[in-house]
C-alpha positions as CSV (number, residue, x, y, z in Angstrom):
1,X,-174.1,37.5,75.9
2,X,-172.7,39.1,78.9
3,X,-174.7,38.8,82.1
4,X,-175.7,42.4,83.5
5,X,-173.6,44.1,86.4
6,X,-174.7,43.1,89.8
7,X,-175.2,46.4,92.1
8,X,-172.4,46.4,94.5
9,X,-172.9,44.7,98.1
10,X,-172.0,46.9,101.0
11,X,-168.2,46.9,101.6
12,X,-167.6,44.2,104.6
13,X,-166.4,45.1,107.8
14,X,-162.5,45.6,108.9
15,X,-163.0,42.8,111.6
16,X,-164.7,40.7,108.9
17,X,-161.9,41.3,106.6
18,X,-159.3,40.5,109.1
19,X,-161.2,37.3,110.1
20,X,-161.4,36.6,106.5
21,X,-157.8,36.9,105.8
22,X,-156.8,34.4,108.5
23,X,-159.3,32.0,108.0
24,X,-158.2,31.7,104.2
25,X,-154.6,31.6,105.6
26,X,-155.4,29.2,107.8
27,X,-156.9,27.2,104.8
28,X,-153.8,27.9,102.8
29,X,-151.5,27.2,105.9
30,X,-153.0,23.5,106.8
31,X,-152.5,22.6,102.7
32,X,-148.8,24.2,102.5
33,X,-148.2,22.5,105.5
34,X,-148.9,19.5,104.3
35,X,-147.2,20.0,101.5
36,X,-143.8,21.1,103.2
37,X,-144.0,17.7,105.2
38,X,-143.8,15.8,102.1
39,X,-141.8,18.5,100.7
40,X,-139.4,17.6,103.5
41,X,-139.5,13.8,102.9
42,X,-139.1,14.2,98.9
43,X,-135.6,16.2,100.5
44,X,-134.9,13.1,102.7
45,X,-135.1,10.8,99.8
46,X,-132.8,13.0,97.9
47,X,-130.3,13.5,100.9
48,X,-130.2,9.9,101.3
49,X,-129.6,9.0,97.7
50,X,-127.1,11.5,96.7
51,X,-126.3,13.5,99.7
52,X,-123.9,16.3,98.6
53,X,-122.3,14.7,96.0
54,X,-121.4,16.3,92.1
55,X,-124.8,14.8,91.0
56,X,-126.9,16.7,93.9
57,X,-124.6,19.9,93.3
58,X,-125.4,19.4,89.4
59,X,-129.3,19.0,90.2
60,X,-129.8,21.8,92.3
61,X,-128.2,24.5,90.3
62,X,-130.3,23.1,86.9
63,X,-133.3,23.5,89.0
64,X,-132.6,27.1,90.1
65,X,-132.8,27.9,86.8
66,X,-136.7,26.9,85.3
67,X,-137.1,27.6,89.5
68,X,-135.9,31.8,89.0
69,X,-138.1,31.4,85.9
70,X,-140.8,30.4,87.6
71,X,-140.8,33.3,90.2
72,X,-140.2,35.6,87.3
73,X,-143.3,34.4,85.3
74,X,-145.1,32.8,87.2
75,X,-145.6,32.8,91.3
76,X,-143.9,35.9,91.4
77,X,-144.9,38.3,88.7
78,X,-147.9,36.5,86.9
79,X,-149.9,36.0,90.2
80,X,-149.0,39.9,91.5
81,X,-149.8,41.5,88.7
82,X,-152.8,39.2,87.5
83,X,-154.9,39.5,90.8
84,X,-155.3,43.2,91.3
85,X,-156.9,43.0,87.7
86,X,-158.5,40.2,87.8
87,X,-160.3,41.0,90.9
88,X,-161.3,44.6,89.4
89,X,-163.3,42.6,86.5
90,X,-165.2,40.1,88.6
91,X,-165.9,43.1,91.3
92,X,-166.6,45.8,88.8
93,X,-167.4,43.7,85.5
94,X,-169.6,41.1,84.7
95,X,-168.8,37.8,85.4
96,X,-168.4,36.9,81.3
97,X,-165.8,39.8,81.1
98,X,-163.6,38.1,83.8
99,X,-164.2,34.8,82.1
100,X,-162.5,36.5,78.9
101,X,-159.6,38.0,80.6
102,X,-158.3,34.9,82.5
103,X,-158.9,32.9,78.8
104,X,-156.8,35.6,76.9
105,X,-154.3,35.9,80.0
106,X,-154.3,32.1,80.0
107,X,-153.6,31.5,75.3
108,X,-151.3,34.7,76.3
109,X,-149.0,33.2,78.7
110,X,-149.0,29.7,77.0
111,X,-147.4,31.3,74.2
112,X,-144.9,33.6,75.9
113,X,-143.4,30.5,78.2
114,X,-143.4,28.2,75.2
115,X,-141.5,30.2,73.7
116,X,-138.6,31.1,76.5
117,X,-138.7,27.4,77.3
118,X,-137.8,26.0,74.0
119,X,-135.2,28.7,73.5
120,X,-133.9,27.6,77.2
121,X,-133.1,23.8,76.1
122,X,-131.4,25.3,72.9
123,X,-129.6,28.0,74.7
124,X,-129.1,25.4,77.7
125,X,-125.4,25.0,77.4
126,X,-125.1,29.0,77.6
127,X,-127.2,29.1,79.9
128,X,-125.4,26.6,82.5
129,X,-122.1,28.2,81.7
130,X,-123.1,31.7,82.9
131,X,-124.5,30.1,86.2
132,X,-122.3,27.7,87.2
133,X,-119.0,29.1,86.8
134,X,-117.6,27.0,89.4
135,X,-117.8,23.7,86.8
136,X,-115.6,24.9,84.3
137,X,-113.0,22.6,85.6
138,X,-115.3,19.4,85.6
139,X,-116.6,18.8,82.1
140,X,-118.5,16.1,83.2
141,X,-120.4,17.8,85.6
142,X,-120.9,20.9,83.5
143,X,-122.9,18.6,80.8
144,X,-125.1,16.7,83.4
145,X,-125.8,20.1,84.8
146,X,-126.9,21.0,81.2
147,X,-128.8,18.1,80.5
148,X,-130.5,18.0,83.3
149,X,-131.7,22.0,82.3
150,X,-132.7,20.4,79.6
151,X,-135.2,18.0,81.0
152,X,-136.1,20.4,83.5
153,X,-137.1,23.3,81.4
154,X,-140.4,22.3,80.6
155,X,-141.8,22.7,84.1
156,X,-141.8,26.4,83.9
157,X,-144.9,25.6,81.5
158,X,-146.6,24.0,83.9
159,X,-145.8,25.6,86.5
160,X,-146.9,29.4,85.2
161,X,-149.8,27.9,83.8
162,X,-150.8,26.3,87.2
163,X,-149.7,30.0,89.4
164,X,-152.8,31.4,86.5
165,X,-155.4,29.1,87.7
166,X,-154.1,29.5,91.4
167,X,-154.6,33.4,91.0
168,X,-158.3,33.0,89.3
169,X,-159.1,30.6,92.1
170,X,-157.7,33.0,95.0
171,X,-159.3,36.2,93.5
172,X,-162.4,34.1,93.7
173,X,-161.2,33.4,97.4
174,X,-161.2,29.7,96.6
175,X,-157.6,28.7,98.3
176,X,-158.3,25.0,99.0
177,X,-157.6,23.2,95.4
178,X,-154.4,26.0,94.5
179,X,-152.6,25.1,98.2
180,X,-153.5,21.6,98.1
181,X,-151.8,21.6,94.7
182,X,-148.1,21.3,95.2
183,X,-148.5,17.7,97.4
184,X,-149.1,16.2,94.1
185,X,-145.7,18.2,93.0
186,X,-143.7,16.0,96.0
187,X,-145.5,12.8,95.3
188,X,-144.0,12.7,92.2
189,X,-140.5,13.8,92.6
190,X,-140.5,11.3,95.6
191,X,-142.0,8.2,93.4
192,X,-139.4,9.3,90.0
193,X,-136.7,9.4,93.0
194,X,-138.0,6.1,94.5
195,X,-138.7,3.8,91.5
196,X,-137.7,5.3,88.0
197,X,-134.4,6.7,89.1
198,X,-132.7,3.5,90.0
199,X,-133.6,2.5,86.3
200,X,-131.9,5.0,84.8
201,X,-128.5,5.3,83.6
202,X,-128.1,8.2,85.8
203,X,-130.5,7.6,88.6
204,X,-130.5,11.8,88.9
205,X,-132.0,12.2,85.8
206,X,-135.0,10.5,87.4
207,X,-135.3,12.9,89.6
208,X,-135.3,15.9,87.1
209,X,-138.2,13.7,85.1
210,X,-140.6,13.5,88.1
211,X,-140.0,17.8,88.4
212,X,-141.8,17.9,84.9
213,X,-144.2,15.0,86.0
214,X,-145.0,16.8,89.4
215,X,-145.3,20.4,87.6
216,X,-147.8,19.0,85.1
217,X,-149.8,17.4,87.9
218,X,-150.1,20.6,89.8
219,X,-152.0,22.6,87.0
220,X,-154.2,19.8,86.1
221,X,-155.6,19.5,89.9
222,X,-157.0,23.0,89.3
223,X,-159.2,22.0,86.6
224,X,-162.1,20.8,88.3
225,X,-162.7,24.0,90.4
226,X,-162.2,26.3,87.3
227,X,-165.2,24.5,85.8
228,X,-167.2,24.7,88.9
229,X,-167.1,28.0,89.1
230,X,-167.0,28.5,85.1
231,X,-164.0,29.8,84.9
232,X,-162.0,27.0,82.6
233,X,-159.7,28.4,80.4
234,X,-160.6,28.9,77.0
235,X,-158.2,29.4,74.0
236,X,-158.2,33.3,73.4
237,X,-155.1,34.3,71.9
238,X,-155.9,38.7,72.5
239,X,-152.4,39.6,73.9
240,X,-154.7,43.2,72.8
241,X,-157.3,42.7,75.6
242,X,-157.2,45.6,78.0
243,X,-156.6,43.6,80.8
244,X,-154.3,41.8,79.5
245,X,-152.3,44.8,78.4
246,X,-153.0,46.1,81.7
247,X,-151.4,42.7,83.5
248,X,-148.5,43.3,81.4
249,X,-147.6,46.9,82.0
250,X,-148.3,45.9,85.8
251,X,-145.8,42.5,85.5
252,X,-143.4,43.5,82.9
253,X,-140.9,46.0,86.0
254,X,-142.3,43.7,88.7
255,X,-140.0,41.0,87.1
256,X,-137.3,42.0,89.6
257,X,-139.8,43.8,92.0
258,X,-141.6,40.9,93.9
259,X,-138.5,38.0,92.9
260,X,-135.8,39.6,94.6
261,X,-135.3,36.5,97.0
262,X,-135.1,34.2,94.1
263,X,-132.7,36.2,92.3
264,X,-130.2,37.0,95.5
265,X,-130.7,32.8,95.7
266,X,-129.7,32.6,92.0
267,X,-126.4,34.9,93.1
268,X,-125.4,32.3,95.9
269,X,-126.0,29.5,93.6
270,X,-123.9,31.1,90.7
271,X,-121.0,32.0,93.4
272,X,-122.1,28.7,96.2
273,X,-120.9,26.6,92.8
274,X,-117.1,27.5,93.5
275,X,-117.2,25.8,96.6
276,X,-117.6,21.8,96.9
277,X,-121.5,21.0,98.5
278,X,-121.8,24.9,98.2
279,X,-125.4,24.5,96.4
280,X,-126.4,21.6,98.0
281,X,-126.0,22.9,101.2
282,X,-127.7,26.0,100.7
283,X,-130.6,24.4,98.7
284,X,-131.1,22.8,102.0
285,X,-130.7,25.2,103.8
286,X,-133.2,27.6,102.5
287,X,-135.5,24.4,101.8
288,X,-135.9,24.5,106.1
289,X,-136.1,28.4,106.1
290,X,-139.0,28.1,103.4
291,X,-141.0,26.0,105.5
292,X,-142.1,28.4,108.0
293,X,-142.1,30.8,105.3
294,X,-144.0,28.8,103.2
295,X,-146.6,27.7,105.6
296,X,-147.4,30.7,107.3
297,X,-145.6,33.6,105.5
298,X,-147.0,32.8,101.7
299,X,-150.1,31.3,103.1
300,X,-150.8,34.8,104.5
301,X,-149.9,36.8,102.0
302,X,-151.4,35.0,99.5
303,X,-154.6,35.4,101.0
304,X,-153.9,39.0,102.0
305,X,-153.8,40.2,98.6
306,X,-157.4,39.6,97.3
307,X,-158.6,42.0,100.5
308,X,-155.9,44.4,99.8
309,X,-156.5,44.7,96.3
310,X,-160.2,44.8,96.4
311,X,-159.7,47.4,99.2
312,X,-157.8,49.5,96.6
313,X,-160.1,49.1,94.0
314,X,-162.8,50.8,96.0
315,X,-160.4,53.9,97.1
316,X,-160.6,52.7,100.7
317,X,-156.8,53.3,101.9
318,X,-158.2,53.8,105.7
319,X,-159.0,50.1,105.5
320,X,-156.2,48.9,103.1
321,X,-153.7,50.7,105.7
322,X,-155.6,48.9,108.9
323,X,-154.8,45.5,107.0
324,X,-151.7,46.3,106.0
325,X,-150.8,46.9,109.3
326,X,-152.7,43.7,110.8
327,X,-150.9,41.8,107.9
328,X,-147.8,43.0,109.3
329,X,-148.3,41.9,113.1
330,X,-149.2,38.4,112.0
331,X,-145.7,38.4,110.1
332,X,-144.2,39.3,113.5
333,X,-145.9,36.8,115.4
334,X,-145.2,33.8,113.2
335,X,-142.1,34.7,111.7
336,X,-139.9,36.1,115.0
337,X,-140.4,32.8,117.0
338,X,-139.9,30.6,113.9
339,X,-136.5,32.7,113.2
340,X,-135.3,31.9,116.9
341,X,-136.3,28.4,116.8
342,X,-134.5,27.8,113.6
343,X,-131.2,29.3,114.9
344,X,-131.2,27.3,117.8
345,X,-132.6,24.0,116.9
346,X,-130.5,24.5,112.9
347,X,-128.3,21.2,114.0
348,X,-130.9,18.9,115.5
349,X,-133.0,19.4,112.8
350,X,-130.5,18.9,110.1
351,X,-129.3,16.1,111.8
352,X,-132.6,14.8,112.0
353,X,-134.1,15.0,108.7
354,X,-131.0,15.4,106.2
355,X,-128.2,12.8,107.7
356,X,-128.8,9.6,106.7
357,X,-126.9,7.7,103.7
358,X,-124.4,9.5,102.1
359,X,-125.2,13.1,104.0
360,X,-122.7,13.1,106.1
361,X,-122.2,14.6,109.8
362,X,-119.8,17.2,107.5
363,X,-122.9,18.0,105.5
364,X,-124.9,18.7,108.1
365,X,-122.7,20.8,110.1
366,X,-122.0,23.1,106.7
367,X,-126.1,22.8,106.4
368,X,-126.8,24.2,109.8
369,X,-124.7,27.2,109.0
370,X,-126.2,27.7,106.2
371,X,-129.7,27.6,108.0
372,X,-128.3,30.0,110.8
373,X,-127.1,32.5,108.4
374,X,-130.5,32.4,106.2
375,X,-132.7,32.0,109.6
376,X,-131.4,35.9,110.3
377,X,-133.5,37.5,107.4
378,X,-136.7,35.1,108.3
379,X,-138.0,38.6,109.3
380,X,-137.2,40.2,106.6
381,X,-138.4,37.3,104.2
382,X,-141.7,37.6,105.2
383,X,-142.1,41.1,105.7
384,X,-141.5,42.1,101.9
385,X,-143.8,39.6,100.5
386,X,-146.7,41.5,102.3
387,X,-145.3,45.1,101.6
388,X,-144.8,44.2,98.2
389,X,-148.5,42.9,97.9
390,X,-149.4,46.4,99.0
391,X,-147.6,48.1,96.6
392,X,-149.4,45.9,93.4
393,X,-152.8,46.5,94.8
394,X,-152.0,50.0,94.5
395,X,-150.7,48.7,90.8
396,X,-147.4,50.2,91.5
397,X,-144.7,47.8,90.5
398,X,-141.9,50.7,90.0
399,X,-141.1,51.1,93.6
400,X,-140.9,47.8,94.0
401,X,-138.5,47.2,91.0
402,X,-135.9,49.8,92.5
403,X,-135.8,49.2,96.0
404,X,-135.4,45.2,94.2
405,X,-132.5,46.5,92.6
406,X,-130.8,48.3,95.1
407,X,-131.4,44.8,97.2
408,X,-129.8,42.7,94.3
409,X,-126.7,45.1,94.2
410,X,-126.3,44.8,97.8
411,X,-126.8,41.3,97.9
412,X,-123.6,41.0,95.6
413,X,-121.3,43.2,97.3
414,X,-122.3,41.3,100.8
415,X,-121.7,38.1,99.1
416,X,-118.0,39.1,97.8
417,X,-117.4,40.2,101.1
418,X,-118.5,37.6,103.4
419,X,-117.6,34.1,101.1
420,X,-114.2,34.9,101.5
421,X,-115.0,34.5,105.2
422,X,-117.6,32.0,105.6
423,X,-117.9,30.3,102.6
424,X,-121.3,29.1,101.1
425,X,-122.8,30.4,104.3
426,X,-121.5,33.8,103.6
427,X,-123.8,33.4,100.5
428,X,-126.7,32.8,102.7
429,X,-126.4,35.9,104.8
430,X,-125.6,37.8,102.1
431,X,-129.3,36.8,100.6
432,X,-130.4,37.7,104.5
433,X,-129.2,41.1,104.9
434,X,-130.1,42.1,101.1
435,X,-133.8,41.4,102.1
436,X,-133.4,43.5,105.3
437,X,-132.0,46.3,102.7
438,X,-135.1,45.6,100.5
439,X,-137.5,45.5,103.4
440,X,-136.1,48.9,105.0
441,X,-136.8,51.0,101.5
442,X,-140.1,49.8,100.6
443,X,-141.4,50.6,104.3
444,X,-140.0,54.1,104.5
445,X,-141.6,54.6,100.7
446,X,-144.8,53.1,101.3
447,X,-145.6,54.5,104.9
448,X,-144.9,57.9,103.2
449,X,-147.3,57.1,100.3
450,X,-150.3,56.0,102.6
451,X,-149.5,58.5,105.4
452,X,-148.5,56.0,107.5
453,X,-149.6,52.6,109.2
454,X,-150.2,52.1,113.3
455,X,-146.8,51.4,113.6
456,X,-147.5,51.9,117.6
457,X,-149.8,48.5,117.0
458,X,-147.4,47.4,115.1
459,X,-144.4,48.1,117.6
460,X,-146.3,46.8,120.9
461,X,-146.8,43.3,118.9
462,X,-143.2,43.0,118.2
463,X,-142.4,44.0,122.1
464,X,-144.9,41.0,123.3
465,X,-143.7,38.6,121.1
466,X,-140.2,39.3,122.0
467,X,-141.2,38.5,125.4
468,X,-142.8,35.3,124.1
469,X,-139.7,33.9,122.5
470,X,-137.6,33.7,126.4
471,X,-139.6,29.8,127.1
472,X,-138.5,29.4,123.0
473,X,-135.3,29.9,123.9
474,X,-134.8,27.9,127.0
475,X,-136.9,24.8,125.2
476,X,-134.9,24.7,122.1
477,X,-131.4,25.4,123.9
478,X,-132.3,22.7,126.6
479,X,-133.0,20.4,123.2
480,X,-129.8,21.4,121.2
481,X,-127.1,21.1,124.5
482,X,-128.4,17.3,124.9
483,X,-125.8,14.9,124.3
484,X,-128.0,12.6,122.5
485,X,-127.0,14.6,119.5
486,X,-123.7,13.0,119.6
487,X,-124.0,9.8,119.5
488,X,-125.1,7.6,116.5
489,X,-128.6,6.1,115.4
490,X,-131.3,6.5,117.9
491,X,-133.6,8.2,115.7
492,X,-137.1,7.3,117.8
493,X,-135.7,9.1,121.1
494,X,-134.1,11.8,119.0
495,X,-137.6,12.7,117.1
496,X,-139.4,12.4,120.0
497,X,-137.2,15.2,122.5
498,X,-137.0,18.0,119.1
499,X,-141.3,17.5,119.2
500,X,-140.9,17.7,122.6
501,X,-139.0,20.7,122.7
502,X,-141.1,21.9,119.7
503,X,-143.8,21.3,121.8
504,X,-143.0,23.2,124.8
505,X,-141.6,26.1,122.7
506,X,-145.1,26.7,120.9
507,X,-146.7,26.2,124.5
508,X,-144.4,28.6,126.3
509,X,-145.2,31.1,123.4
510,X,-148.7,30.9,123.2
511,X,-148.9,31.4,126.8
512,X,-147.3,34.5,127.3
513,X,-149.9,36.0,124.4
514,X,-152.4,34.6,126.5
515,X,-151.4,36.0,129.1
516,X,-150.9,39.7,128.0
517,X,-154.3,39.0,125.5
518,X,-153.3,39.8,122.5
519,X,-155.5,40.4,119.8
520,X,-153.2,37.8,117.1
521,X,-154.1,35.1,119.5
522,X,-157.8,36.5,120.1
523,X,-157.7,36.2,116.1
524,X,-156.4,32.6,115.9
525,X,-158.3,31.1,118.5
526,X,-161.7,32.8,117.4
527,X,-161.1,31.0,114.0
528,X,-160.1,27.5,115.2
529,X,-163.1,28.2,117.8
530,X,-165.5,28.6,115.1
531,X,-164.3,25.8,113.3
532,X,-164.4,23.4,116.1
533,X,-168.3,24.6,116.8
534,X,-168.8,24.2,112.9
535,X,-167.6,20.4,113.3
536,X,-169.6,19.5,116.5
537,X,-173.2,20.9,114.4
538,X,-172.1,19.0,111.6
């Protein structure tokens, strides 16, 4: 028996909702950034074990593919377009009805990724054909590409399955379990890598075992806190359900909409495979450029979207457009500094964390390039997840789709343009610029569709943090001209002047916003101030 409708508690306050939004982030940020570290480690076992060789060129482009998938139907799509709804049953509907959607959603998308992934290891061959054109001439690359599709493709089930209980938990503004989730993703590539690979006739195929393994892992962690908070998944198959028709209407254009990145990425790793190391080293490349992104960029738009959407669901655009705009300036200040440092630091860090066995200095110098090119659109990376989150809580996923489109067109005719000139790198600022197309339409459209955002706000943030980047900078170019970088080994002395540098980057930063007051820092420091009061009560 459905439970009876709760009256409605008074909307909170903007201020509340903004503190909301970056404490969740914060949440989110701490787990992701756990999970980048041994994200980054699970990278430096790989490096070392098969630097940029056919088998690492042959693993990365089988993962893009279940990877694209997995934007399509799963972090990208699935989560967008499941939210908004979700979030109008449990604010609107009882707490039984919102139970019934996430069970139908859930038997729903079981069966629809079943489905694609058994028709992906028959159609695998095809499949790897059309993506890596550059293999034609090396049969024996061309079927361990395949076969490691093969292996792979089951992961998009786990994966999708785990981005569903990720968005029930979020909606419910539980972030904790879903960000926490992915470590246990790394721990098991990096164990497969360690200990069943060298067993194996080809250790790579380990590797592609411990995706599955990790994928699986990932969705069962969320378990537990869907039966806290009774919302375990029941099996429902109702592809009829309202909501569920209503989820699909919403995902089915936003298949391009919100996944543009990915798909640009598939591009460079369909045309990267004509050059040799091309997909390693942009894999790499965009691996560094996600870390920022990932931490900070995702973390905030991933708890951004519950406040937007539940903003929209009440009609209040006054206070959807003041968070959209506050969503924006926290972009700005995490994502401008982390865009310089990148570009400036690309070849200690490289260095650092990539070169060691077989990675070569070769390697890491093509890498860096890679990193500089991608680093450029950091920006621009960031700044269309959160515009696009706006656009699904309105539930309009066709703007998004053609301004994704035009994107994925330009991306192309950039990339044709600029490999002949700089290679696999030429790939990566293709994928750059293309989201600084993307990112250009769908704020013209959407500041016409709300009547506009403080862009003033907006504007003076940008101007302050500009000034903050100067001591970034002169840290991180006093760090990359030090001939320490030259010479071999020394890896204790080289760690310790990139935190050092790292160190007196964020310091320099976070002083000039102290100094000019800004209300991003007042917003930070109020939330790790509470926190640290919280843990001297307790």
């Amino acid at each position: 028996m459905a439970e009876p409708t709760a009256s409605p508690a008074a909307p909170p306050t903007q201020q509340d909702e903004n503190q909301s939004v970056i404490k969740s982030a914060g949440v989110i940020g701490v787990a992701t950034f756990s999970s980048r570290i041994l994200g980054f480690i699970r990278d430096m076992v790989i490096a070392r074990l098969f630097g940029a060789t056919p088998a690492a060129d042959a693993f990365f482009v089988a993962y893009r593919i279940p990877n694209l998938l997995r934007e399509l139907f799963a972090e990208g799509s699935m989560s967008a377009a499941f939210i908004p709804v979700f979030t109008e049953y449990h604010t609107l509907k009882s707490k039984q009805d919102a139970w019934e959607l996430a069970s139908a959603a859930f038997t729903t998308l079981l069966t629809i990724v079943t489905g694609i992934t058994l028709v992906g290891i028959l159609g695998s061959t095809g499949i790897v054909w059309l993506l890596a054109p550059g293999f034609h001439d090396d049969p024996t690359r061309l079927e361990m590409t395949t076969l490691l599709t093969r292996i792979m493709f089951p992961y998009l089930i786990f994966i999708s399955l785990a981005a569903l209980a990720m968005g029930v938990l979020n909606s419910l503004r539980a972030f904790a379990a879903p960000a926490f989730s992915p470590v246990f993703f790394n721990l098991f590539i990096i164990g497969c890598a360690l200990f069943l690979a060298p067993a194996m006739p080809e250790p790579i195929i380990g590797v592609a075992i411990g995706v599955v393994a990790g994928g699986a892992a990932q969705f069962a962690m969320q378990l537990p806190g869907l039966r806290r908070r009774g919302m375990l998944f029941g099996f429902t198959f109702n592809p009829g359900h309202p909501g569920v028709k209503k989820i699909g209407r919403l995902m089915i254009p936003s298949l391009l909409g919100l996944s543009v990145t990915q798909i640009n990425i598939t591009v460079s790793t369909i045309l990267g495979s004509f050059f040799a190391g091309g997909p390693t080293y942009l894999f790499y490349g965009m691996r560094l450029i996600q870390f920022p992104l990932g931490v900070f960029g995702v973390a905030l738009v991933t708890a951004i979207l519950p406040t937007l959407s539940a903003q929209a669901a009440r009609g209040a655009l006054d206070e959807l457009r003041t968070t959209l705009g506050f969503g924006l300036r926290m972009i700005i200040f995490i994502m401008l500094p982390a865009m310089v440092g990148l570009i400036v630091l690309r070849t200690p860090i490289v260095h650092l964390v990539f070169e060691h066995g077989t990675f070569t200095a070769h390697d890491t110098a093509e890498t860096a390039l890679a990193v500089l090119c991608y680093a450029v659109g950091l920006w621009a990376f960031g700044g269309v997840r959160i515009i696009v989150s706006a656009f699904y809580s309105l539930k309009d996923t066709t703007t998004p789709v053609i301004s994704a489109a035009i994107a994925v067109v330009a991306n192309i005719l950039f990339s044709l343009v600029l490999m002949s000139r700089l290679g696999a790198a030429g790939l990566a600022l293709a994928t750059a610029m293309a989201a600084m197309v993307n990112g250009g339409i769908l704020v013209a459209v959407l500041n016409r569709r709300l009547g506009g955002v403080d862009w003033f706000s907006v504007l003076r943030s940008a101007g302050r943090v500009g000034i903050g980047c100067v001591p970034i900078i002169a840290a991180c170019w006093w760090v990359a001209e030090a001939q320490i970088w030259a010479r071999p080994d020394e890896w204790i002395a080289k760690s310790a002047m990139l935190f050092v540098g790292i160190g007196l980057s964020v310091g320099g930063y976070l002083g000039v916003h102290a100094l000019f007051q800004s209300e991003e820092l007042g917003v930070l420091w109020r939330m790790v101030r509470s926190k640290l009061g919280r843990f001297a009560r307790e």
